[in-house]
C-alpha positions in Angstrom: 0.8 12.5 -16.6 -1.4 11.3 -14.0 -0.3 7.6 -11.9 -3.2 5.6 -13.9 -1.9 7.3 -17.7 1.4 6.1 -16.9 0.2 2.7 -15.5 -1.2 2.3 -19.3 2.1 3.9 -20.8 4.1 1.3 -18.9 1.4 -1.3 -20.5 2.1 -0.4 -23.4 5.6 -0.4 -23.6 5.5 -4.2 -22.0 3.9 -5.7 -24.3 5.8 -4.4 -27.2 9.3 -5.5 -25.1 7.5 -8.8 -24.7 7.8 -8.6 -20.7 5.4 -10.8 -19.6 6.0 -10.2 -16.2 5.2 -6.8 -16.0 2.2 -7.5 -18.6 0.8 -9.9 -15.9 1.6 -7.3 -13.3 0.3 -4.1 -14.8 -2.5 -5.8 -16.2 -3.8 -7.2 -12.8 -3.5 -3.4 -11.6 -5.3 -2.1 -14.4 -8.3 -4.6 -13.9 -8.5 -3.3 -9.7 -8.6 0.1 -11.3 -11.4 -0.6 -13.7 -12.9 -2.4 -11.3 -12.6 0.3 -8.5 -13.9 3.0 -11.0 -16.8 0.9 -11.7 -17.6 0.7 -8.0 -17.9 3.7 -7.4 -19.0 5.2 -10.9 -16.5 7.8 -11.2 -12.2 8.1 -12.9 -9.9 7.5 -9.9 -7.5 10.2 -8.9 -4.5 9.6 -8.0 -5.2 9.4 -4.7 -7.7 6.5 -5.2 -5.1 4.9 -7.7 -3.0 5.0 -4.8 -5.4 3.3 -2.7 -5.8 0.3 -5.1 -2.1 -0.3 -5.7 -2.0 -0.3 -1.6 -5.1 -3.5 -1.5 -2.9 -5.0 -4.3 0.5 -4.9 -2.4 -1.2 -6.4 0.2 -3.0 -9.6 -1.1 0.7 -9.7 -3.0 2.3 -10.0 1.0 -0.6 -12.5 2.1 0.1 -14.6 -1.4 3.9 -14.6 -1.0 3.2 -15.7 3.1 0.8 -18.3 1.8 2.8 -19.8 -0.6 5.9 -19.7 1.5 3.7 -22.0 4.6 2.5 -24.2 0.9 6.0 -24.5 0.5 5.6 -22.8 -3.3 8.9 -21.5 -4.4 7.9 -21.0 -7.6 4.5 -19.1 -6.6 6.7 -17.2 -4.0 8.8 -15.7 -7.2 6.0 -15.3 -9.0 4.3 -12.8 -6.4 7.5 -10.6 -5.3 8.3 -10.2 -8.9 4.7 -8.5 -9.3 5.4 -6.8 -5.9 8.0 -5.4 -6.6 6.1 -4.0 -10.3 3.5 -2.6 -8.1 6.3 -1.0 -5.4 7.3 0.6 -8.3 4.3 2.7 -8.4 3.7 3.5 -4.9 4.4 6.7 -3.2 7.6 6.6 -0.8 7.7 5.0 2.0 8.0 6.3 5.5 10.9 4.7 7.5 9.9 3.5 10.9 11.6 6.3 12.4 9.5 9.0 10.4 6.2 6.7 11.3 7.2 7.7 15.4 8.3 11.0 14.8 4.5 11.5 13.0 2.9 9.2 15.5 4.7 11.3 18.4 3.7 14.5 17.1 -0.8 13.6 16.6 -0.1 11.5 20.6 0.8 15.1 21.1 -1.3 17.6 19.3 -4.8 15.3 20.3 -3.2 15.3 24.3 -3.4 11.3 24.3 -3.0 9.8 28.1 -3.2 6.4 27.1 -4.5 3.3 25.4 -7.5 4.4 25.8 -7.6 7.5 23.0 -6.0 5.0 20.2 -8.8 5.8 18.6 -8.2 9.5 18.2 -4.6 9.3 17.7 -5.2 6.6 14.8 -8.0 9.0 13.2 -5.5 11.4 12.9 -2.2 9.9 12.0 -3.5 7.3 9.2 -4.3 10.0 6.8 -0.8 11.5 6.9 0.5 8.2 6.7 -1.9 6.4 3.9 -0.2 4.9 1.3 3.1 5.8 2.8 3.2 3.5 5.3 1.3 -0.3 6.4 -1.4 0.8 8.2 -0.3 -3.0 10.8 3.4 -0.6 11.8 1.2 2.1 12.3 -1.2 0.9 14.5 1.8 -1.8 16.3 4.1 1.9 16.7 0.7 4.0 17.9 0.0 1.4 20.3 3.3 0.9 21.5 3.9 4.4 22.4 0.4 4.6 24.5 1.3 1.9 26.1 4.4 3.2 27.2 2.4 6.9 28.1 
């Protein structure tokens, strides 16, 4: 079953529990999925599912940060419960540990000397790390350790 099918499934199964939470949720995702297919005029893989969940985790974050400086409890709630729906169907994350050992390993492999070849080292790692990890601790880690080169 591919990640959109069971995105549907999980629809389904909501509404007839009467979860209204998760109907909000996985009917916000379905929408950026539709919307996303319509875009670009083809079915998403799970690939591209995977990107959309990752655009709808974060307006979720900048939402819940929002709220929080509106001083919106209720609104706060009302976004981590939906993040936490979408986390649900997200890929693994990567520790920060695994982020370094993978950043370590492209500074490496592309011979990186320094802030300067960011750019190559990014190029490289942000595949292996999309939808596994933010792409903000990616580039905050990459940069840190070029700095320190």
């Amino acid at each position: 079953m591919s990640l959109a099918e069971r995105i549907r499934s999980d629809l389904a199964q909501a509404i007839k529990q009467n979860d209204k939470e998760r109907r909000s949720a996985l009917r916000l995702i379905l929408a950026g999925l539709q919307n996303e297919e319509k875009s670009q005029r083809k079915t998403l893989d799970d690939a591209g599912v995977i990107d959309v969940l990752t655009r709808e985790v974060k307006k979720r974050r900048e939402s819940i940060e929002a709220f929080e400086q509106g001083n919106r409890p209720d609104l706060v709630a009302q976004e981590k419960a939906a993040l936490d729906i979408i986390s649900d169907y997200m890929p693994q994350q990567m520790s920060n540990d695994e982020v370094i050992a993978a950043a370590k390993k492209v500074i490496e492999e592309v011979g990186a000397t320094g802030p300067g070849d960011k750019g190559k080292v990014m190029s490289q790692l942000v595949p292996q790390t999309k939808g596994r990890a933010e792409g903000k601790i990616v580039n905050d880690i990459v940069t840190e350790l070029l700095s320190n080169i």
